[in-house]
C-alpha distance (Angstrom), angle and dihedral (degrees) to the residues before:
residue distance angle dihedral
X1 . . .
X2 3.77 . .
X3 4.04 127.6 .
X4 3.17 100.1 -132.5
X5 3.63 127.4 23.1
X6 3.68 123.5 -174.2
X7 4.18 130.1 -168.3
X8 3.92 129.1 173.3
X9 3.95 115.4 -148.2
X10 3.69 144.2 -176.6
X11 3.70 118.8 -140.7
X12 3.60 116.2 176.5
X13 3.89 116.0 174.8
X14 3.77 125.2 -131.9
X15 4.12 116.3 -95.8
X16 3.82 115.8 -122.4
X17 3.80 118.9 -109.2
X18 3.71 126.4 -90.2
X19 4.39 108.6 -102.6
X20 3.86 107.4 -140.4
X21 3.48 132.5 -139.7
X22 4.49 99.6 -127.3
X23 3.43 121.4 160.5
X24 3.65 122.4 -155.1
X25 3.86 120.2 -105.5
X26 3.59 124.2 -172.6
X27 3.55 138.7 166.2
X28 4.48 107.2 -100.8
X29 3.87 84.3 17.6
X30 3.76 117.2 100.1
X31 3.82 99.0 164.9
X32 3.82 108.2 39.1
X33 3.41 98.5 153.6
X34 3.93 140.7 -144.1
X35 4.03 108.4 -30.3
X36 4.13 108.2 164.3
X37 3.48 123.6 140.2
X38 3.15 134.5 -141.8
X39 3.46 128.0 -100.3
X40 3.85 125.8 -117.2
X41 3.58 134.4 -112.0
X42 3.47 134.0 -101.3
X43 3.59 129.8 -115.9
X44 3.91 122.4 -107.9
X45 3.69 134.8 -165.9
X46 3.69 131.3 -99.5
X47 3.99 133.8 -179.9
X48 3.09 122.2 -144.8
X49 4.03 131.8 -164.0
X50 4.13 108.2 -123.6
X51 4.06 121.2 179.6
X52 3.03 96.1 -151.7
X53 3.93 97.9 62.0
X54 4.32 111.3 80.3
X55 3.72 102.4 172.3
X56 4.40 135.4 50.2
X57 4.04 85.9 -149.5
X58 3.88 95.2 116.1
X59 4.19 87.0 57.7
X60 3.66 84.7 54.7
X61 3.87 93.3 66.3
X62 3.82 104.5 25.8
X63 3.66 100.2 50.2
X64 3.88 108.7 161.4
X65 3.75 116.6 68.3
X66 3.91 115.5 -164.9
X67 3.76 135.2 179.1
X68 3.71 129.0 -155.0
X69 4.00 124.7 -104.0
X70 3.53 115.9 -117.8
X71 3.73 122.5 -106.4
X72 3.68 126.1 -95.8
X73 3.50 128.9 -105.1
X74 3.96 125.5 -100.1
X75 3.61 139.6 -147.4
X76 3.82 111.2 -96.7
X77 3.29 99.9 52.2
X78 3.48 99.7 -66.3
X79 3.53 125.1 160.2
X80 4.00 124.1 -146.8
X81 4.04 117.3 -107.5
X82 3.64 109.0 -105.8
X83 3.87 108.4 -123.3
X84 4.09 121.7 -119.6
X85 3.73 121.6 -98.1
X86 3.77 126.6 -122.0
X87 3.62 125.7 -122.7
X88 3.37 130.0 -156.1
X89 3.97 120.1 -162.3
X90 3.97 109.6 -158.6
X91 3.89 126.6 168.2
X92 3.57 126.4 -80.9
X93 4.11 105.1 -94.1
X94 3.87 93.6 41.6
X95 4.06 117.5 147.9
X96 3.43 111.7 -159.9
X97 4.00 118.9 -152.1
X98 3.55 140.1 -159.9
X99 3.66 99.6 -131.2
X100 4.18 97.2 -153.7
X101 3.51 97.1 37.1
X102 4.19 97.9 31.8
X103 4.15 79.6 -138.6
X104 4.11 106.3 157.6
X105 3.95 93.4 -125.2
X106 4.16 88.4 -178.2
X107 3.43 151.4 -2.5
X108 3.71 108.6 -151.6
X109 4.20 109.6 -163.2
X110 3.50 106.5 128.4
X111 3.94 120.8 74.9
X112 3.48 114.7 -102.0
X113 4.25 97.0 8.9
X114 3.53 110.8 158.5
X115 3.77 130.6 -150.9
X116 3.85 131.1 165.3
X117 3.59 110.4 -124.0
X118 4.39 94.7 -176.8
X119 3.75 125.5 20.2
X120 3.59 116.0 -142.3
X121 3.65 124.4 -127.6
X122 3.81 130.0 -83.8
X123 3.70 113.5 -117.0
X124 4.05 120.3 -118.7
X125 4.01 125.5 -108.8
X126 3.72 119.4 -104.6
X127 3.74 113.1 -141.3
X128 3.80 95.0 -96.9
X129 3.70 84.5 83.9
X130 4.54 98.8 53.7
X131 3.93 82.1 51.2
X132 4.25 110.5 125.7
X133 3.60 140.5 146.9
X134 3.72 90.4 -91.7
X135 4.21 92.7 41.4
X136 3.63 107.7 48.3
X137 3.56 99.7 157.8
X138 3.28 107.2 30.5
X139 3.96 128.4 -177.7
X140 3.77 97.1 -163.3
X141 4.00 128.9 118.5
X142 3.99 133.0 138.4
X143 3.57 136.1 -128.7
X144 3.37 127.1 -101.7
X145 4.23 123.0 -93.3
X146 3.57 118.7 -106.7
X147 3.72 125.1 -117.1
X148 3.58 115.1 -113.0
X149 3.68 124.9 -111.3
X150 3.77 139.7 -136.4
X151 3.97 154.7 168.0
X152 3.54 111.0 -148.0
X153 3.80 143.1 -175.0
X154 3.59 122.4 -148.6
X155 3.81 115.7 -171.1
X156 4.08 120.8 -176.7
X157 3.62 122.7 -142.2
X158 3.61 108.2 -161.3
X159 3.71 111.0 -130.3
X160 3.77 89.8 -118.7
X161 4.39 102.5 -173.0
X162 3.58 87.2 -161.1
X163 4.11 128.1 35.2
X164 4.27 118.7 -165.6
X165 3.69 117.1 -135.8
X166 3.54 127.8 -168.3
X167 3.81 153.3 116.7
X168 3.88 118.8 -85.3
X169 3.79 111.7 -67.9
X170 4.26 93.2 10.0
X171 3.86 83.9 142.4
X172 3.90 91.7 -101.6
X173 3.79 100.4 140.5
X174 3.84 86.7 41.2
X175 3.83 85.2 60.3
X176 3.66 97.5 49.9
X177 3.73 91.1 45.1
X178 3.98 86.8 53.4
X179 3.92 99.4 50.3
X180 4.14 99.9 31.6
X181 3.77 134.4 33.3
X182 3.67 89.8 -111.5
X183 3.29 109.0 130.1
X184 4.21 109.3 -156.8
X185 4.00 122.6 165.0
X186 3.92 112.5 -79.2
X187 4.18 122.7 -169.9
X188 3.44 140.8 137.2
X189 3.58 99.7 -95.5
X190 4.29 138.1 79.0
X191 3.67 121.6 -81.4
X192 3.83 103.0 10.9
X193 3.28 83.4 148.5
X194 3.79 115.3 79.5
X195 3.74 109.6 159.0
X196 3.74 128.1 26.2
X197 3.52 123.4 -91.1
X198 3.82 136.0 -152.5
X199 3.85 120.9 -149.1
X200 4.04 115.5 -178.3
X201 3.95 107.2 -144.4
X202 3.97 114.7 -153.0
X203 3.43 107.6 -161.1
X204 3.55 94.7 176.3
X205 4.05 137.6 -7.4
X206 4.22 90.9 -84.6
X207 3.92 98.7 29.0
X208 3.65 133.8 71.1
X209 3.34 145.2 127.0
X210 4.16 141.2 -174.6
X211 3.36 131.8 -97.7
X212 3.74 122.6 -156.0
X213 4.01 121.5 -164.4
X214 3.99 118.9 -171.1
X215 4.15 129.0 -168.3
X216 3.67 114.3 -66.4
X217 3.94 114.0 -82.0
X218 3.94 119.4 -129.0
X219 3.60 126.7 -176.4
X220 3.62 112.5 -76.6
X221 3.89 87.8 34.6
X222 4.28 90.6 128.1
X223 3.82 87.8 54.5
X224 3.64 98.4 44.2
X225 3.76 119.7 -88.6
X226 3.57 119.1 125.7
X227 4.02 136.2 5.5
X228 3.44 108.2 -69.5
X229 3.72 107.4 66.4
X230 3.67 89.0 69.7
X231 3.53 84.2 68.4
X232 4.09 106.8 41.1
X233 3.85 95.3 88.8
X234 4.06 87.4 56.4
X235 3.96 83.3 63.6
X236 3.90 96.4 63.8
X237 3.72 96.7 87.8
X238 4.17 94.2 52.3
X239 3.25 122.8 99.3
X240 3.29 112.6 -152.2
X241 4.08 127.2 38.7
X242 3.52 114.6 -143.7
X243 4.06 106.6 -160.8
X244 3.84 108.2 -152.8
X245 3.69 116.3 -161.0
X246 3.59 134.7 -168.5
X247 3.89 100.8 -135.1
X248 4.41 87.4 177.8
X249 3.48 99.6 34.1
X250 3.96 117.6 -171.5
X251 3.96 97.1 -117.8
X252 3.92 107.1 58.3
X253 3.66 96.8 -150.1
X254 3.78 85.4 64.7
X255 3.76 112.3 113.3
X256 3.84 108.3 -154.5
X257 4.06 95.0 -157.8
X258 3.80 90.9 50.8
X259 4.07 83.6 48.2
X260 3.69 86.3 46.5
X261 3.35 94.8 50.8
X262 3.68 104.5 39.0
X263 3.76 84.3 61.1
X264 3.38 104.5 49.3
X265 3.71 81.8 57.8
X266 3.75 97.8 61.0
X267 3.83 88.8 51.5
X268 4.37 84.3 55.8
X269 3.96 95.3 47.2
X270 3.72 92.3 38.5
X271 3.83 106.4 52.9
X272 4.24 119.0 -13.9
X273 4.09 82.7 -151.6
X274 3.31 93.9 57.0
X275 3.87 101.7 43.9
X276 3.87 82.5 56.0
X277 3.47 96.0 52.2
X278 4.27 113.8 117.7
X279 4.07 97.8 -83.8
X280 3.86 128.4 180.0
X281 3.30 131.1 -173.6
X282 4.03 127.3 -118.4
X283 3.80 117.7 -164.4
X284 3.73 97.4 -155.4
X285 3.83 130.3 -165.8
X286 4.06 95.9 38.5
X287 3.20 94.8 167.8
X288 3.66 105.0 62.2
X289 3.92 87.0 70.5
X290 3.60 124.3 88.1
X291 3.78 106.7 -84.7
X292 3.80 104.8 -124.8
X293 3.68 93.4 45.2
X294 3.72 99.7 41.3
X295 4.32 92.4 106.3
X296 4.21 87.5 41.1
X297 4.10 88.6 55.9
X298 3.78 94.9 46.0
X299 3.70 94.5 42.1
X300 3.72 91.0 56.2
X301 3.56 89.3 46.1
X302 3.32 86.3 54.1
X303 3.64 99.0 54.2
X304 4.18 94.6 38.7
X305 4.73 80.2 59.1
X306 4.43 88.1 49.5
X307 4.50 73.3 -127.7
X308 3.45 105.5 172.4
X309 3.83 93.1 155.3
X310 3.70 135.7 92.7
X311 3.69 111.2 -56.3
X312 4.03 135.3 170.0
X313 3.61 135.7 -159.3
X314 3.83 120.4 -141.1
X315 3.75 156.6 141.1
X316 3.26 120.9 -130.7
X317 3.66 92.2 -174.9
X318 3.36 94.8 58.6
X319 4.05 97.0 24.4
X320 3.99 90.4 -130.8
X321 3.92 98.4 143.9
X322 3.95 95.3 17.0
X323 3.79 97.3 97.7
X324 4.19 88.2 51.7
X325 3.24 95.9 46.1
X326 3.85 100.3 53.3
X327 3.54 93.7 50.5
X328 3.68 94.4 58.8
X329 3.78 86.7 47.2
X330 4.05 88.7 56.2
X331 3.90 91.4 45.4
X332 3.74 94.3 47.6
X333 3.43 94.2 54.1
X334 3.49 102.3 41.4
X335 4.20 83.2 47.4
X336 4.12 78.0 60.1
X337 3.39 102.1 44.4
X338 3.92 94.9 56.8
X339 3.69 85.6 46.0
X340 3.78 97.4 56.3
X341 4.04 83.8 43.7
X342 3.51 97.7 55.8
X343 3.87 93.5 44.4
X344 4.04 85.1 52.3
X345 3.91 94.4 53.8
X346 3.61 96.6 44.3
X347 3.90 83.3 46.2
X348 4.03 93.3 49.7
X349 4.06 99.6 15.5
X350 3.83 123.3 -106.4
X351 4.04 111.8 -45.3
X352 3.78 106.1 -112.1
X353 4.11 113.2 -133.4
């Protein structure tokens, strides 16, 4: 599964159909008057949001969406067929962009959201309609409307439930490796990771969730510098922050609480919303620290960040903590999730089945 996955499309609605100007000619009846129809309309486009798509990849290859024109109208009175409309099933979490204007035309997040992305064109009048007691026969009728036209970027934001912060080398795609089978690059040095990756944690047969890890943030990261503020936006839609810190960092002159708190900074300048966001703390590599003083070091940490939140302490080399950890993840979020639903049905009422 990727992060981010990105598709550019054509969608080009269908025109309506022509009306016609008929007039009615039957045997014993000189003056049968006007009797076009109209014409129908063409089809447009719509997208719709479908859970059970994860991926843009079939945009990638068919790029150009079109729609059929409506059929004319006939003599007799009879009206053009109305062409079908295309739809489009995307993920859940896909923006849709104008391409030329950069105009958000959708956000897609909840399952089975609809939007029309290209509105078919009217169809024309037949000349039954310009009839009058001054007109009798008349010889007017108008062209069908085109379909409208556009370029268009979607972009998917996975629906991560879980987002990894950290500072370069924190141990966050060790972590990821540890609780899910994804598999991302792990070494010794900064910024191994380059592009986001999603790991889906099963904590039992019924109950999982995804994690999402992003490049390691540095200071500066909201104005610029470094990989990971590329990536920060992508973290909106999580919801739950997992803080990953380096408590025996490779260079000894680092200081973990400054780290700690220069990062916690970028989250403020970059996006309010985000720096809000539910956030715990994960004192990673544990086991590097002397063994009877391991609770001593993290407390003071503790007390050096003012934390008074949730925090765990772990290894994801070794996986001591791991297991702990993910189940409060799953019970959190579940805890959430029935929250959100019982705001919605006293919102809307209870949902008759």
């Amino acid at each position: 599964m990727k992060f981010i996955d990105e598709a550019k499309i054509e969608v080009i609605a269908g025109n309506g159909g022509n009306g016609v100007a008929s007039f009615r000619r039957e045997k014993y009846i000189p003056k049968g008057g006007p009797d076009g129809g109209d014409g129908g309309r063409g089809g447009s486009i719509y997208a719709i949001a479908d859970r059970n798509i994860n991926t843009l990849i079939d945009y990638r290859f068919a790029r150009l969406y079109r729609a059929k024109n409506g059929q004319n109208g006939r003599g007799s009175e009879r009206y053009g067929k109305g062409a079908d409309d295309i739809i489009l099933r995307v993920p859940i979490g896909t923006l849709i962009k104008n391409i030329n204007t950069g105009e958000i035309i959708a956000d897609l997040v909840d399952h089975q959201q609809k939007i029309l992305l290209a509105h078919g064109g009217s169809g024309g009048l037949g000349n039954i309609h310009f009839k009058s007691s001054t007109n009798r026969a008349p010889r007017q009728f108008t062209n069908g409307e085109q379909g409208q036209e556009f370029e268009l970027k979607l972009e998917l934001k996975v629906l991560a439930d879980v987002g990894l912060l950290g500072m370069p080398n924190a141990g966050k795609s060790t972590l990821i490796r540890a609780v899910s089978a994804a598999r991302p690059k792990v070494a010794d040095y900064p910024f191994t990771t380059l592009q986001p990756n999603l790991g889906m944690i099963r904590v039992d047969q019924s109950r999982s969730f995804v994690m999402a890890d992003i490049p390691g943030l540095i200071e500066g990261a909201a104005e610029g510098i470094g990989l990971g503020h590329q990536f920060l936006k992508h973290l909106t839609r999580t919801g739950l922050l997992l803080h990953v810190v380096d408590m025996m960092p490779l260079d000894e002159n680092t200081d973990p609480v400054h780290e700690a708190q220069a990062l916690v900074e970028e989250l403020r300048k970059y996006d309010e919303s985000l720096y809000h966001k539910p956030r715990w703390l994960v004192l990673n590599k544990t086991d590097m620290l002397p063994e009877g003083q391991r609770e001593k070091i993290c407390n003071q940490f503790l007390n050096q960040l003012s934390w008074d939140g949730q925090y765990f302490m772990i290894s994801a080399l070794t996986g001591d903590g791991c297991k702990h950890l993910t189940y409060a993840i799953m019970d959190h979020l579940e805890k959430a999730q029935a929250m959100e639903l019982e705001r919605t049905q006293q919102q809307t009422g209870p949902i008759d089945h």
